[in-house]
N, C-alpha and C positions, 0 to 999 in steps of 0.2 A: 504494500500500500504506500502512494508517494500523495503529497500535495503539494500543486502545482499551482503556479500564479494564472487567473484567465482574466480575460477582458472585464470579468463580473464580481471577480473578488478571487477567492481560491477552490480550490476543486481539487476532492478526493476520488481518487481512483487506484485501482490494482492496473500492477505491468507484470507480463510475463518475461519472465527473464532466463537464461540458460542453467544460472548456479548459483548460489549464494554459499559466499563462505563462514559468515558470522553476522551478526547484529549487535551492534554497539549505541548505547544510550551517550552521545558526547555534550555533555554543556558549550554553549556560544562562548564562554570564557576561554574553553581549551582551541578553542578553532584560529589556527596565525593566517593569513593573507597567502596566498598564494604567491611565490618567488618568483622571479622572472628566471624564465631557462635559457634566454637567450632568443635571439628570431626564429629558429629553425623548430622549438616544441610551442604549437597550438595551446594554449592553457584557457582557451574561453571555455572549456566546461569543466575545468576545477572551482569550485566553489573557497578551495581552503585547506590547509593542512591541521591534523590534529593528531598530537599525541597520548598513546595510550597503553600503560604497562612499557614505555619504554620503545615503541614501534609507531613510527610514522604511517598516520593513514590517509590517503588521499581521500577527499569529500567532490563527490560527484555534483556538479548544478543540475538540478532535475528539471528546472524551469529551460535553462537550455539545450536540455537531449530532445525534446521532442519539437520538431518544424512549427510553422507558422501555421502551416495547411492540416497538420495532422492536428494541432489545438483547436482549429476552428472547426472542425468534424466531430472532436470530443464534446465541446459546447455543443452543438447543436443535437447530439446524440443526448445531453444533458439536462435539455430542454424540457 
């Protein structure tokens, strides 16, 4: 289950996905900004880095995995 930003406010929905490795409850306080990798790594859909037990976890932006056209199919499906 992810929630997503929509034109009308937020929106809960399930994604099927391949695998889940673990689920982690992180506080906004453990979350640091996202580094720059340099011009050659894409980083517009990391949200953030957060440590945990000692292990760097990358934080996925859910708002930008999914297109413009596939948000607006979800909302109307919403409806």
């Amino acid at each position: 289950m992810v929630e997503v930003r929509a034109s009308g406010g937020s929106l809960q929905m399930g994604i099927v996905v391949d695998s889940v490795s673990e689920v982690l409850n992180i506080m906004g306080a453990d979350i640091e900004p996202t580094p720059s990798f340099g011009t050659r790594i894409d980083t517009e859909y990391i949200l953030g880095l957060a440590k945990v037990k000692g292990r760097v976890k990358l934080l996925l932006d859910i708002d930008k995995v999914l297109t413009t056209e596939e948000m607006a199919g979800i909302e109307t499906m919403a409806d």
